[in-house]
C-alpha positions as CSV (number, residue, x, y, z in Angstrom):
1,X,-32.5,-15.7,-13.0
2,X,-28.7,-15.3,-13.0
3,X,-26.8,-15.5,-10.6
4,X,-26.0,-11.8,-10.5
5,X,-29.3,-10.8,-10.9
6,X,-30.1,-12.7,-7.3
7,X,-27.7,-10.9,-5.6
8,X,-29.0,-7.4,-6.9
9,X,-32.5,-8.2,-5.6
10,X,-30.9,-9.4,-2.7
11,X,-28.5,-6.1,-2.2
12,X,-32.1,-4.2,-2.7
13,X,-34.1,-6.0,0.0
14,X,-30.6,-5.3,2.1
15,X,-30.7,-2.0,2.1
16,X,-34.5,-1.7,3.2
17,X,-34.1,-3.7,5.9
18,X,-30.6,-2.9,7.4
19,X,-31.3,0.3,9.5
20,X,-34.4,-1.6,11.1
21,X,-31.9,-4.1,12.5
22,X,-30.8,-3.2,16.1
23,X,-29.8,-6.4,17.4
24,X,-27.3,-9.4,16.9
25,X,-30.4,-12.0,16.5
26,X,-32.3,-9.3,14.0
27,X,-28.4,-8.8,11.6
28,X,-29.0,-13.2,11.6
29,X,-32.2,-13.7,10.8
30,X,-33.2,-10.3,8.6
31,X,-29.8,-10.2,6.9
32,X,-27.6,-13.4,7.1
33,X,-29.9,-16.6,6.9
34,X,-31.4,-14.9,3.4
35,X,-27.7,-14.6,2.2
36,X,-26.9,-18.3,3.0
37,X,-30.6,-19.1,1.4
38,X,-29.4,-17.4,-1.8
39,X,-26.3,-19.9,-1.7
40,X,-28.4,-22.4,-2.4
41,X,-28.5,-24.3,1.5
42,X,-31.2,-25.8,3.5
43,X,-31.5,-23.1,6.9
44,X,-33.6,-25.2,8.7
45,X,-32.0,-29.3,7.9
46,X,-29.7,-29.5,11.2
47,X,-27.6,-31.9,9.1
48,X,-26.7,-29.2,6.3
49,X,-26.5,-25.8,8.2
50,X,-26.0,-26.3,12.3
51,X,-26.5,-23.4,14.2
52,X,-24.6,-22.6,17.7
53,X,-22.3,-25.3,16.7
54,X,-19.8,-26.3,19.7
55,X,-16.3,-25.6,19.0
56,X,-14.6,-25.9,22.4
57,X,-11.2,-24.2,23.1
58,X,-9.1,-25.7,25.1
59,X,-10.3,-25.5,28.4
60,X,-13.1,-23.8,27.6
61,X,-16.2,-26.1,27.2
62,X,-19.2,-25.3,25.6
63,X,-17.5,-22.7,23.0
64,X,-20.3,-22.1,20.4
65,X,-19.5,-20.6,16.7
66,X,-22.9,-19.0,15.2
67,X,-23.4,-21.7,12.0
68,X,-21.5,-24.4,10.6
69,X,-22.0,-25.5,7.1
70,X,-21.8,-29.3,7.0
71,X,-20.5,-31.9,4.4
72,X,-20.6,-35.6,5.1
73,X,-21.2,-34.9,8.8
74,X,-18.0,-32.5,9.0
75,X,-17.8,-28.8,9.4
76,X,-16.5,-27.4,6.7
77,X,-17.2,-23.5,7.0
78,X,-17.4,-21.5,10.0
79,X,-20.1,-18.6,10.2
80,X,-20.2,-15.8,12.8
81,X,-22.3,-12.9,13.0
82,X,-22.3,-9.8,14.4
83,X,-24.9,-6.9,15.2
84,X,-25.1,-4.9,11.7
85,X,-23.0,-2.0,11.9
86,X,-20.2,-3.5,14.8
87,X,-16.7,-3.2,13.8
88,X,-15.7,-7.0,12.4
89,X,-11.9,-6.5,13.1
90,X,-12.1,-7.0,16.8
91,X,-13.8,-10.4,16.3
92,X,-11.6,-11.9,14.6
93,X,-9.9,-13.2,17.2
94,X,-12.7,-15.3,18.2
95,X,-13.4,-16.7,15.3
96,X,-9.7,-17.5,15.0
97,X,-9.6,-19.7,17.9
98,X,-12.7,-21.3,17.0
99,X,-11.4,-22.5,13.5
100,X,-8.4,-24.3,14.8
101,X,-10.1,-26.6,17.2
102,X,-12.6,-27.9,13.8
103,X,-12.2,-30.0,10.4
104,X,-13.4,-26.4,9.2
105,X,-11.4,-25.2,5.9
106,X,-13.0,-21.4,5.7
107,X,-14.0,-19.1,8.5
108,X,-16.8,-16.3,7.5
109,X,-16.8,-12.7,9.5
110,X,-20.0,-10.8,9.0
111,X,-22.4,-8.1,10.4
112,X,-25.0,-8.9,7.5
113,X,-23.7,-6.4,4.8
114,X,-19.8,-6.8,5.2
115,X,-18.6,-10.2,4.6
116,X,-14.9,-11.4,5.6
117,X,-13.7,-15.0,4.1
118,X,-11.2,-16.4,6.1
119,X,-8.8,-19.9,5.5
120,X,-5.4,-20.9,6.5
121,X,-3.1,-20.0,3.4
122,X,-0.2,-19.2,5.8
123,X,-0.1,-22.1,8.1
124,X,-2.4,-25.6,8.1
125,X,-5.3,-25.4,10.5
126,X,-4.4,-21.8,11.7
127,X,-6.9,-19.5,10.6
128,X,-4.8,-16.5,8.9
129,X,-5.2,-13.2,10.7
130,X,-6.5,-11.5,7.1
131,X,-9.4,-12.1,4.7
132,X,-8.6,-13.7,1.5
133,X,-12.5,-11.5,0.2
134,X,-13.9,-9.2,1.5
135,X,-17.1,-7.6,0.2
136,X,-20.2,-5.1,0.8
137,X,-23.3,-7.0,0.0
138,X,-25.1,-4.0,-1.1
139,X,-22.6,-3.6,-4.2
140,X,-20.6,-6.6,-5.0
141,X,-17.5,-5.8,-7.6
142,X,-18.1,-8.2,-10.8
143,X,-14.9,-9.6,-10.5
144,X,-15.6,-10.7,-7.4
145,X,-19.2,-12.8,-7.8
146,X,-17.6,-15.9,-9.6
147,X,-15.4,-16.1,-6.4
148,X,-18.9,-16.0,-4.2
149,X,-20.5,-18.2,-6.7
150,X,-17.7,-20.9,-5.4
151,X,-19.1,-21.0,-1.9
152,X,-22.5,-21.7,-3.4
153,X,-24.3,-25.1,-2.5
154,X,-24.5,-26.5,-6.0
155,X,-20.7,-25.7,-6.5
156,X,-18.8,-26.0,-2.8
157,X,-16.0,-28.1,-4.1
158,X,-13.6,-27.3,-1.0
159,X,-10.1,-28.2,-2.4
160,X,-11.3,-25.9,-5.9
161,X,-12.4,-23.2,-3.5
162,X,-8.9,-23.3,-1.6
163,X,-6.7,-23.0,-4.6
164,X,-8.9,-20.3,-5.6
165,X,-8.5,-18.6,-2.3
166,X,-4.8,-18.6,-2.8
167,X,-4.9,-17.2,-6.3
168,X,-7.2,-14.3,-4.9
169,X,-4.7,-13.7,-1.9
170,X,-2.0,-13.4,-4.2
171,X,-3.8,-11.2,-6.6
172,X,-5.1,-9.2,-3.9
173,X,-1.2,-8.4,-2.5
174,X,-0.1,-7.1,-5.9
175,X,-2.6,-5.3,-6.4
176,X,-1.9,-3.4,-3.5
177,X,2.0,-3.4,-4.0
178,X,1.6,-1.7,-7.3
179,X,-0.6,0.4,-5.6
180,X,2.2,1.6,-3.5
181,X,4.5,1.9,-6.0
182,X,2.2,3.9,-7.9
183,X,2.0,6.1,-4.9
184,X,5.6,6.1,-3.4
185,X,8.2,3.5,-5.5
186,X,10.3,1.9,-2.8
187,X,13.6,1.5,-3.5
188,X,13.6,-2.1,-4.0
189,X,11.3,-1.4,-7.1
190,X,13.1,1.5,-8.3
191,X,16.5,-0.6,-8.2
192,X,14.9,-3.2,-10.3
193,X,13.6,-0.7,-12.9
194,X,17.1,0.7,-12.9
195,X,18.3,-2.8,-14.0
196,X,15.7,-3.6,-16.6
197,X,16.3,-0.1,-18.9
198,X,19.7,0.2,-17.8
199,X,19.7,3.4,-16.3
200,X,23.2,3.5,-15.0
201,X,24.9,2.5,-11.9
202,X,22.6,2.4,-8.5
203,X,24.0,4.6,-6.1
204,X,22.0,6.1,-3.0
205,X,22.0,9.7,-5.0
206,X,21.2,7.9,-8.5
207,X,18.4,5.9,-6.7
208,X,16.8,8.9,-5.1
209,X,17.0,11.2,-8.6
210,X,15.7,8.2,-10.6
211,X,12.5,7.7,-7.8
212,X,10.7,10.3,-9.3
213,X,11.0,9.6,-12.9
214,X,9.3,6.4,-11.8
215,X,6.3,7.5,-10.2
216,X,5.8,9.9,-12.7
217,X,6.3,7.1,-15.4
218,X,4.1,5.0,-13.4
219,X,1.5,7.3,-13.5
220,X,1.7,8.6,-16.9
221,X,1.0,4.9,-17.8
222,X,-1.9,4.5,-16.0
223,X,-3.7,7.9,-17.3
224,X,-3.0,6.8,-20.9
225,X,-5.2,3.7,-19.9
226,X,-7.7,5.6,-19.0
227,X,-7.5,7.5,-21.4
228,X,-7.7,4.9,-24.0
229,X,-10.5,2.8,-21.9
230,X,-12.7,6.3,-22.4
231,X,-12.1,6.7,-26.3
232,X,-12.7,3.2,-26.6
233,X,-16.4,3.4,-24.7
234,X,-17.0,6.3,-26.9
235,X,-16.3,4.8,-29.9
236,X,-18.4,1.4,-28.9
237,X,-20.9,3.8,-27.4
238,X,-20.8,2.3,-24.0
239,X,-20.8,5.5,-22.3
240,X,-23.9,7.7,-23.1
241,X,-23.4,11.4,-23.8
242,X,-25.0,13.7,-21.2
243,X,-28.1,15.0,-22.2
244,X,-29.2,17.5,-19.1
245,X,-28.8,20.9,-19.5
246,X,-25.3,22.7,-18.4
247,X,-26.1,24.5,-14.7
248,X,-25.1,28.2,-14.1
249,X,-21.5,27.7,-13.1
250,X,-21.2,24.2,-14.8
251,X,-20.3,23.4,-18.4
252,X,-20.6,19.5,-18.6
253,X,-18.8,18.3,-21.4
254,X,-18.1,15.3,-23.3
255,X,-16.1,11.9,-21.7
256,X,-14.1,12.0,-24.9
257,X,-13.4,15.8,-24.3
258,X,-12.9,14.8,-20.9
259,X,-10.2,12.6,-21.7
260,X,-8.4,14.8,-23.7
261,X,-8.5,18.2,-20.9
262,X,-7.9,16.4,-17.4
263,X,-4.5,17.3,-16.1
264,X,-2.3,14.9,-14.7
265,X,-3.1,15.8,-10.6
266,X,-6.8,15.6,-12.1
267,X,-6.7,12.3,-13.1
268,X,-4.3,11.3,-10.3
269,X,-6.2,12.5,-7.9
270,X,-9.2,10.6,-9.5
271,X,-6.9,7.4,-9.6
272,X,-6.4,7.6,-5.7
273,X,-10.0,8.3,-4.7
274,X,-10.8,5.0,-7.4
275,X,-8.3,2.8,-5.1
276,X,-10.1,3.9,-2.1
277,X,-13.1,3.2,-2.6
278,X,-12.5,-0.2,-4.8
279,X,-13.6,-2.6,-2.0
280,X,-16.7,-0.8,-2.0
281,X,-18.4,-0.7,-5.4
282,X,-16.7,-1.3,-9.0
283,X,-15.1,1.1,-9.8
284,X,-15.9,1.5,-13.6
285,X,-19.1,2.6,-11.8
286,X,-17.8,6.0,-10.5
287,X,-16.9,9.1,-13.6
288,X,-16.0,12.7,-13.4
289,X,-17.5,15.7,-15.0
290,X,-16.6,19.1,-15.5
291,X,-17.5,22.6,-14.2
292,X,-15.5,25.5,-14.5
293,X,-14.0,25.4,-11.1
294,X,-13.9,22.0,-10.1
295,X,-14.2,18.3,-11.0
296,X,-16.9,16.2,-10.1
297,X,-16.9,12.4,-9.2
298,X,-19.9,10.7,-9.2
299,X,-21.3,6.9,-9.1
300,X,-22.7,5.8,-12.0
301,X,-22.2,9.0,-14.2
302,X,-25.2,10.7,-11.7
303,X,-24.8,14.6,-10.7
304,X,-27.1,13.6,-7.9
305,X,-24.8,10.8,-6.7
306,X,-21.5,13.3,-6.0
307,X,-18.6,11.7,-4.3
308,X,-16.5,14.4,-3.9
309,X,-15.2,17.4,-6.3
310,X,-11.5,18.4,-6.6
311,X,-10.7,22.3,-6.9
312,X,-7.4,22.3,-8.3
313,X,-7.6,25.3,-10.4
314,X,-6.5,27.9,-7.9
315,X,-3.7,28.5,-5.8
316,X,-4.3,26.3,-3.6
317,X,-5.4,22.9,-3.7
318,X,-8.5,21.3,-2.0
319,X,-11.3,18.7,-1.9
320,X,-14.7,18.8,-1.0
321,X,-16.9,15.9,0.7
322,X,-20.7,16.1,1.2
323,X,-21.1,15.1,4.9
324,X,-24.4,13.5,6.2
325,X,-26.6,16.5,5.4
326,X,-24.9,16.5,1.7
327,X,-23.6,19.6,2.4
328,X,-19.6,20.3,1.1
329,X,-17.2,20.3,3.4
330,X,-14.0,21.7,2.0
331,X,-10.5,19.7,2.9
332,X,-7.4,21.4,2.2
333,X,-4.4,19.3,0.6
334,X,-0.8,20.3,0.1
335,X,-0.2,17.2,-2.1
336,X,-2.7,14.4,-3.8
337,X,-1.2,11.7,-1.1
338,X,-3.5,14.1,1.9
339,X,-6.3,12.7,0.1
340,X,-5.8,9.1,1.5
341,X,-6.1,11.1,5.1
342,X,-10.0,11.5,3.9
343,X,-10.6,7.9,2.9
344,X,-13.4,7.3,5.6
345,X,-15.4,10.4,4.8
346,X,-15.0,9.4,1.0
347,X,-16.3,5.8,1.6
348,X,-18.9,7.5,4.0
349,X,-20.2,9.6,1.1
350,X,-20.1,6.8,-1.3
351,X,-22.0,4.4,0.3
352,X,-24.9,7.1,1.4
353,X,-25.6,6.6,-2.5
354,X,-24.9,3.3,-2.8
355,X,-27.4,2.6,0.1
356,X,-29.7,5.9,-0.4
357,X,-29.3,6.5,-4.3
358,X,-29.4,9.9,-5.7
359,X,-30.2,13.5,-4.1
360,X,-31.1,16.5,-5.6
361,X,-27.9,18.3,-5.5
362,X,-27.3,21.9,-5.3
363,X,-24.9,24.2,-7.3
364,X,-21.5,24.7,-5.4
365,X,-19.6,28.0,-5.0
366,X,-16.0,27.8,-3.4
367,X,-16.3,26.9,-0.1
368,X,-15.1,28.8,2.9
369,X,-12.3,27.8,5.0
């Protein structure tokens, strides 16, 4: 079996067992020792995989990280765990102070489904305050299982894995500048764009007029992408047409249709909720479809796996989110950048599918204030 294909069965047996896990000792042995099986190391051979390994702090004696991962007698990764479903950022700290006192090269942050990867890229033996990866076990982005694969057993090279790490961190940090500049172009970037087309001399009032035209540029670019991503999956029939029959107040039509009738805050607004919820699943994974009021995004091309639906035809603006109960809740917006404000209930509403699959979904009027 592939690689992949273990950690798909693994995500699965995840998500059955995750809400039975109440307690910091369950998240370890339901949720974390089968992860580090997967890799490929011996749980129970002291030598290999040490657990409550002694990391004193300064004066503190008798300082215990959860598991160490051993090579040649030495630490070389850090493990701590956390009750499923605690908040990892506030225990960073911890594990910060633990790494610099060991021969340890990468520090791992994890409640059993999130996992945080952690080296010293900024400064030698000084664990860095962010993750170089981060993942959701129960959907793993693609791109990012080769990087896993690294930290396997059959493959730890440790030097490999650190060059890597800096490659990832680096990647990682442009990705979420041009991000930015997608969103709002600093004037830094617009300054330099200015210089490459030669777009005249860059005074304040020149900067500011010229800020737009780059954003909308920006953008522009990154719809014709999609658009050509779309005609090229039609044309390769990747995507698969949509065979269920249209609702009352829906007309579903084609993705090559789609491509050619989604406005420009359509598929913007699409590109922001796509950025949001990147870390959490892949997002080729998540589509839109049309009804004659709204757009739809849903995971995996599903009406029964809604993310949200945009309702940009009217006056005014607004999103709706199924909360808990997968019921809409309607979210007013007086520009796409409001939809970043909802970024936790859009993740919420993701993962309910990710974790719970599809629900019968019923058909949405506009919603009430």
């Amino acid at each position: 079996m592939d690689f992949i294909d273990e950690l798909r069965n693994f995500a699965s047996t995840v998500a059955k067992r995750k809400d039975a896990v109440t307690t910091e000792d369950a998240t370890k042995t339901a949720l974390v020792l089968p992860f580090f099986k997967l890799l490929g190391y011996d749980i129970f051979d002291p030598m290999e995989f040490v657990p409550e390994f002694t990391a004193d702090v300064g004066t503190k004696k008798g300082e215990k990280v959860d598991y160490a991962i051993m090579v040649d007698g030495k630490p070389v990764i850090l493990v701590e765990c956390k009750k499923h479903g605690e908040a990892l950022g506030k225990h960073s700290a911890q594990l910060f102070r633990y790494f610099g006192t060991t021969t340890a090269k990468f520090a791992i942050l994890t409640d059993g489904v999130m996992y945080k990867f952690y080296t010293d890229l900024n400064e030698q033996n000084k664990m860095d305050l962010e993750p170089f990866l981060v993942f959701n076990v129960l959907d793993i982005p693609e791109h990012l299982v080769d990087e896993l694969r690294r930290f396997a057993k059959t493959t730890l090279d440790i030097d490999t894995a650190y060059f890597a790490a800096v490659e990832l961190k680096h990647t990682n940090k442009i990705k979420d500048f041009l991000e930015a500049m997608r969103t709002e172009p600093s004037e830094n970037f617009v300054k330099y764009l200015m210089d490459e087309i030669s777009a005249g001399t860059k005074t304040q009032t020149a900067i500011e007029k010229f800020r737009p035209i780059v954003k909308k540029s920006y953008n522009q670019y990154i719809n014709d992408q999609i658009h050509k991503t779309l005609k090229n999956a039609m044309r390769s029939g990747v995507d698969t047409e949509v065979t269920q029959q249209p609702e009352p107040i829906q007309e579903p039509i084609t993705q090559e249709a789609e491509a050619q009738t989604l406005t420009h805050d359509e598929l913007e607004a699409f590109s922001i909720v796509r950025s949001i919820l990147r870390e959490m699943c892949d997002v080729g994974r998540l589509y839109t479809r049309f009804a004659k009021s709204y757009i739809s995004v849903l995971l995996d091309d599903n009406k029964n796996k809604r993310v949200c639906r945009f309702w940009f035809k009217g006056k005014q603006k607004y999103i709706t989110i199924p909360d808990e109960e997968r019921n809409p809740v309607r979210y007013d917006i007086s520009s796409l950048n409001d939809i970043y404000s909802y970024a936790d209930l859009l993740k919420e509403a993701c993962n309910r599918h990710i974790v719970r699959g599809e629900f019968e979904e019923k058909d949405e009027d506009e919603v009430s204030e």
